[in-house]
C-alpha positions in Angstrom: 2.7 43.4 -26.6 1.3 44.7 -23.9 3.3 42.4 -21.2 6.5 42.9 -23.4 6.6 46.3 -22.5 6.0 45.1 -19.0 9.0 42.8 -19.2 11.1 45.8 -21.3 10.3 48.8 -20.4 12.5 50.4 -22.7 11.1 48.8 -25.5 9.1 51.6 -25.3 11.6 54.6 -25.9 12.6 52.4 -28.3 9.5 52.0 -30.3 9.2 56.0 -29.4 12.4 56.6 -31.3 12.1 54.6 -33.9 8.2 55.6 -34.8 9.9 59.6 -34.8 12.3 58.5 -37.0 10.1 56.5 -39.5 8.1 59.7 -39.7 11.0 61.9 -40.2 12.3 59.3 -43.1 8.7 59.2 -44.2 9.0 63.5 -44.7 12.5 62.8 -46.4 11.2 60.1 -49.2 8.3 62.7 -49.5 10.3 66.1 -49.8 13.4 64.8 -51.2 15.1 62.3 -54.2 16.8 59.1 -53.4 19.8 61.3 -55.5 19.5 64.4 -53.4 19.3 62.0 -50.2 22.2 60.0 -51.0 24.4 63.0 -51.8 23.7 64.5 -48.9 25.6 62.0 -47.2 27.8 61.0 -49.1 29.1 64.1 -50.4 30.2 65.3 -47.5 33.0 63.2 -46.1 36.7 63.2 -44.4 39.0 61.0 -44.3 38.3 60.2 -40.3 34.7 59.8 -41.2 36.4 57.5 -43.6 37.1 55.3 -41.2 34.7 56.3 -38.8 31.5 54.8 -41.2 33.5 52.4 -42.4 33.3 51.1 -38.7 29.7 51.6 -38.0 28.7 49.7 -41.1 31.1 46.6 -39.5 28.3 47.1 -36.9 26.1 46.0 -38.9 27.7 42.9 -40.4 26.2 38.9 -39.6 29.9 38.6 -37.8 29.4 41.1 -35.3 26.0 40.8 -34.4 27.0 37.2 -33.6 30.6 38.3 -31.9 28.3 40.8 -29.5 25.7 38.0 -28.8 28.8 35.9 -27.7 29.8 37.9 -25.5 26.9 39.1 -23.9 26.3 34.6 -23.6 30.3 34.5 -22.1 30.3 38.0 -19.8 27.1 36.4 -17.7 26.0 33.3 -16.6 22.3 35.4 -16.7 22.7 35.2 -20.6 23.8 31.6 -20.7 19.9 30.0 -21.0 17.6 28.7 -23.4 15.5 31.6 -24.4 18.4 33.9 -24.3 20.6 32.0 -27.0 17.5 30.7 -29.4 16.0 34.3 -29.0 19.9 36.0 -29.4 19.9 33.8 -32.7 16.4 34.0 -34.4 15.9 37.8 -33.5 19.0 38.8 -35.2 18.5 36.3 -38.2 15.1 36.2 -39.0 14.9 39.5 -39.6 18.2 39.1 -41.9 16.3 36.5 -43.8 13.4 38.3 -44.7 15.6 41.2 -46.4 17.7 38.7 -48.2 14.2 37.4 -49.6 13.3 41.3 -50.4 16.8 41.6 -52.1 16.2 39.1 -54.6 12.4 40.3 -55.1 13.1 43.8 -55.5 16.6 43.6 -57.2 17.1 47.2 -57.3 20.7 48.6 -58.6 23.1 50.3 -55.6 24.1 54.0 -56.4 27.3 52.9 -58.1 25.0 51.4 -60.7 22.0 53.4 -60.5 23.5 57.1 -60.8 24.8 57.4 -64.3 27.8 60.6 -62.8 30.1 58.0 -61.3 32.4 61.1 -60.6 30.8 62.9 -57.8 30.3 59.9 -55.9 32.5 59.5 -52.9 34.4 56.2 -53.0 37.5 54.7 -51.2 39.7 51.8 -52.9 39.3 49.9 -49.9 35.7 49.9 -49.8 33.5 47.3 -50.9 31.9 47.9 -54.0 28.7 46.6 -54.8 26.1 46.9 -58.0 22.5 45.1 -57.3 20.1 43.7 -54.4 20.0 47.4 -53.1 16.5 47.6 -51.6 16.7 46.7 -48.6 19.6 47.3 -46.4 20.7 44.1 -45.0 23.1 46.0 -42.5 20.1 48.4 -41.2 18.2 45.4 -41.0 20.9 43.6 -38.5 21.6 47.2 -36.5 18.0 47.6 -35.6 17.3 43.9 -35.1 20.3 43.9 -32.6 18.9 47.0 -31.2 16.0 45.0 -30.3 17.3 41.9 -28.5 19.9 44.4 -26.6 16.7 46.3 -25.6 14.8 43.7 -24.7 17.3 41.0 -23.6 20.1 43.0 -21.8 19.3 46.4 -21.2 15.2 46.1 -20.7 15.0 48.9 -18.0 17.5 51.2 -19.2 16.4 54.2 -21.1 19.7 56.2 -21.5 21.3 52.9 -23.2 18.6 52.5 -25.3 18.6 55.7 -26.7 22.6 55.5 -27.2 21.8 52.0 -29.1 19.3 53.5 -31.2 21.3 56.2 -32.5 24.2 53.9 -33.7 22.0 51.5 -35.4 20.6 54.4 -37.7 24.5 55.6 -37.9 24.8 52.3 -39.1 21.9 52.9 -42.0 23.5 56.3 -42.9 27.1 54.6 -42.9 25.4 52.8 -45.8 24.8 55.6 -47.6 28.4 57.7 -46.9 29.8 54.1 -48.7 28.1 54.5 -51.2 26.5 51.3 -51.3 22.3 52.3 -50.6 20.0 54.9 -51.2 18.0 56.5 -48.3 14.9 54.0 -49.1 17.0 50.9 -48.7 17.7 52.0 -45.2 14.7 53.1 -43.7 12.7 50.0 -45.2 15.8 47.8 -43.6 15.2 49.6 -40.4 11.2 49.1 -40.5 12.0 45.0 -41.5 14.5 44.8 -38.7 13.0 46.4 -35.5 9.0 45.3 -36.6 10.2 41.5 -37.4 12.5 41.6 -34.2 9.6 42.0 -32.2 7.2 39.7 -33.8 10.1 37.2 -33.2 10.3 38.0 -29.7 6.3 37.5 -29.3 6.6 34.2 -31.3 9.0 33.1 -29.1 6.7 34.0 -26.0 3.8 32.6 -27.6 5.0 29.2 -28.5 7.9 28.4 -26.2 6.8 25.9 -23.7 5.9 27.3 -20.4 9.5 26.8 -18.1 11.3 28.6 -21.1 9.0 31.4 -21.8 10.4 35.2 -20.8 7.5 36.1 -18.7 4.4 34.7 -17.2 1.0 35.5 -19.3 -1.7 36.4 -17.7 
């Protein structure tokens, strides 16, 4: 780990961020309901924030983590190698994996199923709507693994970019809530699954890849 954060430096504002925010989600599973949580969000809405979370969620959809990998392999010959495409595809879809597997463990009802007062809920007809495998978020999962191989992969020395990345992959977790489609645990175990399994790809990948494809030398 230790020559990771050589290789990425800002995989360490990362981690920074993201430990602050598991102990501020931590506090909020603690101090608050799932119910009180979810309302929070999704009670208070417009229709350009509509739109606006509709968006981030897209975020974190299979497509787009796949579109932005793409064009990060298309934008720079850099990005056209070995590690970067089998890393651009097993840290964004292991991590995916493993929540699907925790969906069908768990099997937890969404908020449109779970909460019995379907009228304060804050739907749109054009939303998807969606009943069961709440627990985890599979779209928190993808943002955070994404924010991982960006961090690592394409902006390893750049703090202020980091940070930026890190706060829409959470906007893409509390998008989730605002469409009504997880509570505030789905997200934050979605975020811990996708940034921790990220990384243990990554190091799996360093550990096993024959020496002439591995990211850095050991020492």
């Amino acid at each position: 780990m230790k020559q990771l954060l050589s290789y990425a430096p800002s995989l360490k504002s990362a981690a920074q961020l993201f430990l602050g925010w598991l102990l501020i989600g931590a506090l909020l599973n603690v101090l608050f309901t799932q119910e009180q949580l979810f309302f929070a969000i999704n009670s208070h809405y417009t229709t350009a924030l509509n739109y606006i979370m509709y968006g981030f969620t897209l975020l974190g959809d299979g497509l787009s983590v796949l579109i932005i990998c793409l064009m990060a392999i298309l934008v720079s010959k850099k990005q056209q190698s070995t590690p970067f495409i089998i890393n651009a595809i097993t840290v964004n879809y292991i991590p995916g994996l493993v929540t699907q597997y925790l969906k069908h463990i768990f099997d937890y009802e969404r908020p449109l199923k779970a909460i019995k007062d379907l009228d304060n809920i804050h739907t749109e007809s054009w939303w998807p709507i969606l009943h069961y495998n709440s627990f985890p978020s599979g779209h928190t999962t993808s943002a955070f693994a994404l924010l991982v191989f960006l961090t690592v992969f394409i902006f390893p020395k750049n703090n202020k970019t980091v940070s930026l990345l890190f706060a829409i992959a959470l906007l893409v977790g509390i998008s989730r809530l605002y469409l009504a489609a997880h509570f505030f645990k789905d997200i934050y175990l979605g975020s811990i699954v996708g940034f921790v399994m990220a990384i243990i790809t990554v190091l799996a990948y360093q550990f096993f890849a024959p020496k002439k494809y591995k990211l850095y030398v050991q020492g």
